[in-house]
C-alpha positions in Angstrom: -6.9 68.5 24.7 -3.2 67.4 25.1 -4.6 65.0 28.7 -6.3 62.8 25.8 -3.3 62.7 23.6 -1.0 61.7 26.4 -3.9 58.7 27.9 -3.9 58.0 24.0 0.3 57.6 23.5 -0.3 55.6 27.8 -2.7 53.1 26.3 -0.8 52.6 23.0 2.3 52.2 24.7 0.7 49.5 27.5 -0.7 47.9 24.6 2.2 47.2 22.6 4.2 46.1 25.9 1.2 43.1 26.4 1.5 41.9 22.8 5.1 41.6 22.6 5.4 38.7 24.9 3.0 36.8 22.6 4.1 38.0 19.4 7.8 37.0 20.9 5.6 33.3 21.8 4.7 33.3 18.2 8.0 33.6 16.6 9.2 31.3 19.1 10.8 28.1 16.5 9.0 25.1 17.7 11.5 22.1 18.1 11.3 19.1 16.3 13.0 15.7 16.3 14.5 13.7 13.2 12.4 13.1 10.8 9.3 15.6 11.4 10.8 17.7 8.7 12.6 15.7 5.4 11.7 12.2 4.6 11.6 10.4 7.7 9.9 6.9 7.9 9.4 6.8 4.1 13.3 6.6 3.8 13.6 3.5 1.8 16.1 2.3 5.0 14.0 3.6 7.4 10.5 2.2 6.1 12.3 -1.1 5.6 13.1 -1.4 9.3 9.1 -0.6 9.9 8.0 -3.6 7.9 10.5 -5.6 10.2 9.4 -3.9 13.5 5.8 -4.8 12.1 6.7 -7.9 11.1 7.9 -8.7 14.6 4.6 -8.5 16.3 2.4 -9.6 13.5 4.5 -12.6 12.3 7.2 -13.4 15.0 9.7 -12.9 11.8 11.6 -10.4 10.8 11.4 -11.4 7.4 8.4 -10.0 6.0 8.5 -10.8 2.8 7.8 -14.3 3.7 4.7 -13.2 4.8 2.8 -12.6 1.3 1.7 -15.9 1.5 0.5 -16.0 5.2 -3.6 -16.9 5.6 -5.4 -17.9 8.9 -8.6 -17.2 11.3 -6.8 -15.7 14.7 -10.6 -15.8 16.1 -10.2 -11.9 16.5 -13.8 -11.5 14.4 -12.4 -10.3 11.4 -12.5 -13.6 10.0 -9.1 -14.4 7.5 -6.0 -12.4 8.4 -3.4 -12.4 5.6 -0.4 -11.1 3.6 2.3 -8.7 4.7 0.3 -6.5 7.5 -3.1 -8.7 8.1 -5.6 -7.9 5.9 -8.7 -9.2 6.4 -11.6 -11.1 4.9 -13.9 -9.3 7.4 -12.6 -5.4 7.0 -12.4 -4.9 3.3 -8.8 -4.9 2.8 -8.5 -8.6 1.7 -11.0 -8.2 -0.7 -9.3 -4.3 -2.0 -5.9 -6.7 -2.5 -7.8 -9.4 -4.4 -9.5 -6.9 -6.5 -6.3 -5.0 -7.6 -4.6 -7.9 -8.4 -7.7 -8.9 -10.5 -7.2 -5.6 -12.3 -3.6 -6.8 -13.2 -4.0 -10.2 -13.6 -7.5 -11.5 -14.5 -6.9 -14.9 -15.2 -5.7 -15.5 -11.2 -6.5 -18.3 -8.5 -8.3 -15.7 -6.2 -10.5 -14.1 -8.7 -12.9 -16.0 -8.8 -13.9 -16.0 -4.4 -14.4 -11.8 -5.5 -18.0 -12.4 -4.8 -17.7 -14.7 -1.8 -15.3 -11.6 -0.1 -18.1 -9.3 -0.9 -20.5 -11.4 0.9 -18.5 -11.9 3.8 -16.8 -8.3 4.7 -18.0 -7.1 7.7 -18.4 -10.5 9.3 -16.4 -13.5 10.2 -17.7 -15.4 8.1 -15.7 -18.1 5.9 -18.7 -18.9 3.6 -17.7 -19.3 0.5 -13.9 -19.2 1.3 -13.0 -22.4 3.4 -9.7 -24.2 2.3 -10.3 -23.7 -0.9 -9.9 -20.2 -0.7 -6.7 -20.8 1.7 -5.1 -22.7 -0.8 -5.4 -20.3 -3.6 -4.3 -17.6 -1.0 -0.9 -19.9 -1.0 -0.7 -20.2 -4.9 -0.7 -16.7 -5.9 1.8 -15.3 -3.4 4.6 -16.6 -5.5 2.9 -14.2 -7.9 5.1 -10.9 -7.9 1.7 -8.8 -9.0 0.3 -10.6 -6.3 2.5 -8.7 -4.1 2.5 -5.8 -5.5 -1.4 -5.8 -4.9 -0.5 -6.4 -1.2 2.6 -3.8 -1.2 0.2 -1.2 -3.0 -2.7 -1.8 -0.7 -0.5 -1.5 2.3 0.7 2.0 1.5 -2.0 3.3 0.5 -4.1 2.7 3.4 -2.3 2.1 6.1 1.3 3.5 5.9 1.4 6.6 3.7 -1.6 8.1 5.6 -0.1 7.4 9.2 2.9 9.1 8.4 1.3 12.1 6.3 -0.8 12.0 10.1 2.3 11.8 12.0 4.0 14.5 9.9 0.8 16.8 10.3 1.7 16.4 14.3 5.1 17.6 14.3 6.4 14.0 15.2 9.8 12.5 14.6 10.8 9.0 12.6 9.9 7.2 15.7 6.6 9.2 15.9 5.7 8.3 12.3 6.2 4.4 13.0 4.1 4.4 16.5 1.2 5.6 14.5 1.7 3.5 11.4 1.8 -0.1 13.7 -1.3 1.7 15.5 -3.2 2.1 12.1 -1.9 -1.6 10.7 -3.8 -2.9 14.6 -6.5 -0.8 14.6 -7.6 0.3 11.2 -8.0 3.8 10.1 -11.5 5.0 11.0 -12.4 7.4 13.3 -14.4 5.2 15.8 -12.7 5.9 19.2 -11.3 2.0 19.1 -9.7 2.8 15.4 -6.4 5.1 15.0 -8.3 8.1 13.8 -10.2 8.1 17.1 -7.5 7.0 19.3 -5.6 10.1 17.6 -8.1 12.7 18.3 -8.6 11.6 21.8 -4.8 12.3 22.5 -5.0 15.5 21.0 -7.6 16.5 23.0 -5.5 15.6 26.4 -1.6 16.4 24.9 -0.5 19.5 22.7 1.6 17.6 19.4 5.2 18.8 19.1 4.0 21.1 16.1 2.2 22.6 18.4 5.3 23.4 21.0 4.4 20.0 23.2 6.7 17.6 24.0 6.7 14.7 22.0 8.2 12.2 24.9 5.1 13.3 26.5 2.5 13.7 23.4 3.5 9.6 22.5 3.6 8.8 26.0 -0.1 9.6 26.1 -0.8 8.2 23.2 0.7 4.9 23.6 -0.7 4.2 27.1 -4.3 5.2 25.4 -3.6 2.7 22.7 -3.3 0.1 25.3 -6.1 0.8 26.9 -7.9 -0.1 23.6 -5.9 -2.8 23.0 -7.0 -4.5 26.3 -10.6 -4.2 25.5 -10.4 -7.1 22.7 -8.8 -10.0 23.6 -7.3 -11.1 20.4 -4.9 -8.0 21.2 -4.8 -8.0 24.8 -1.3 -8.7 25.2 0.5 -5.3 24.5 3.7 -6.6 24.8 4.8 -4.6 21.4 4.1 -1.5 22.6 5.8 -1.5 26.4 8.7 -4.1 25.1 9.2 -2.5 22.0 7.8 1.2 21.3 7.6 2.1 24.8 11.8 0.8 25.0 12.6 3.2 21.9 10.6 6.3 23.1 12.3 6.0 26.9 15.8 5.7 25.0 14.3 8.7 22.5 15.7 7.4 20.1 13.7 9.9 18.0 15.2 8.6 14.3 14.4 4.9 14.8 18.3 4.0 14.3 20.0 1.1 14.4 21.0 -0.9 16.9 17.8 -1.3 17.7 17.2 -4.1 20.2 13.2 -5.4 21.5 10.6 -7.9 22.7 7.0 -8.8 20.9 5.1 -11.5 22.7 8.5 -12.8 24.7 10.6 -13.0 21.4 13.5 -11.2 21.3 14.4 -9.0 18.2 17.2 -7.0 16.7 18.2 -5.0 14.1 22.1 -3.8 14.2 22.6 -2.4 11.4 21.1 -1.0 8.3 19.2 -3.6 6.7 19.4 -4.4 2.8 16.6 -2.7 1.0 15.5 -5.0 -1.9 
């Protein structure tokens, strides 16, 4: 029955033909900007120029070292905001930093409103707290364990996991710190008005560079989505650090965050020209 043979070698032959184009689309490298592969924002340089870009926004100072000591009710609901990124008496953060520098230091001025935090996360409540509570705040930032509690806390909820994210995604230096000042804002659940919701809903409407999208066009999404979300409270309303600051270095793709690096938060203008000292 050689006809069968021949339809056979046909068949094989049209089938190879069909999957080379996509086994060629397979192999095809995707392309990646700096820092998606190799250290990126965790670069002692580079993550120092977050904390300032951060710092910005959250403190109108580029110094945010300063800010260890920093303690006051914005009104957003989350009752304090303090330290070196906002934590807050309302969210659970405060009260993770006050507990870790318990750990290290028992005998501290904040140890002893640990049960007044515990009362009050999840509300904006100051009960138990009041100026009191502000003024011990001010004591034990000149506290270096202090800040480590705040430095440690930081990283381990906020930063490290938005750029282990970000890296997951395929997405550059620049990329890394657009989703670490999104996860300092808005928290890291995975509520849609939190970054691990805001995340999966851009995934859902833009292909991430690791996945051969573009990421001018990935980010793009993403930061107009985050705006959206930022207009719905109106503590964070203004989203002047994402158009006059993000926005700015994703139009000039400047993909590895890289000095000069010139912006606007809130009508303040900002630069960073060169390297800054890492201490």
């Amino acid at each position: 029955m050689p006809h069968r043979r021949i339809v056979a070698a046909v068949l094989t032959t049209v089938a190879v033909l069909v999957a080379v184009p996509s086994m060629a689309l397979a192999c095809t490298p995707v392309h990646l900007h700096a820092g998606a592969r190799g250290p990126g924002l965790t670069a002692p340089v580079e993550k120092e120029i977050a904390m300032e870009l951060v710092s910005s926004a959250e403190n109108s100072s580029l110094d945010w070292r300063a800010q260890f000591t920093y303690i006051e009710d914005i009104g957003d609901g989350r009752g304090y905001t303090g330290g070196i990124i906002g934590f807050c008496s309302g969210t659970g953060d405060m009260l993770e930093v006050v507990r870790a520098y318990t750990a290290a230091e028992p005998a501290n001025p904040l140890a002893r409103f640990i049960p007044a935090l515990e009362r009050v996360n999840g509300t904006d409540s100051h009960a138990g707290l009041g100026d009191a509570f502000v003024a011990a705040w001010h004591r034990a930032a000149a506290d270096p364990r202090f800040q480590r509690a705040q430095d440690d806390e930081r990283d381990r909820v906020y930063f490290d996991p938005a750029v282990r994210a970000a890296k997951r995604d395929g997405l550059s230096t620049l990329g890394q710190f657009v989703y670490y000042d999104a996860m300092v804002m808005h928290g890291p659940g995975d509520d849609p008005l939190s970054f691990g919701g805001m995340r999966a809903w851009v995934q859902r409407h833009a292909r991430t560079p690791l996945a051969g999208g573009s990421e001018q066009h990935f980010l793009h999404v993403f930061l107009e989505h985050r705006k959206t979300i930022m207009r719905t409270e109106e503590a964070h309303s203004d989203t002047s650090r994402v158009d006059d600051e993000q926005a700015v270095f994703l139009a000039a793709h400047d993909w590895g965050l890289r000095p000069p690096l010139r912006w606007h938060t809130y009508g303040d203008p900002w630069a960073i020209l060169t390297d800054p000292v890492v201490r």
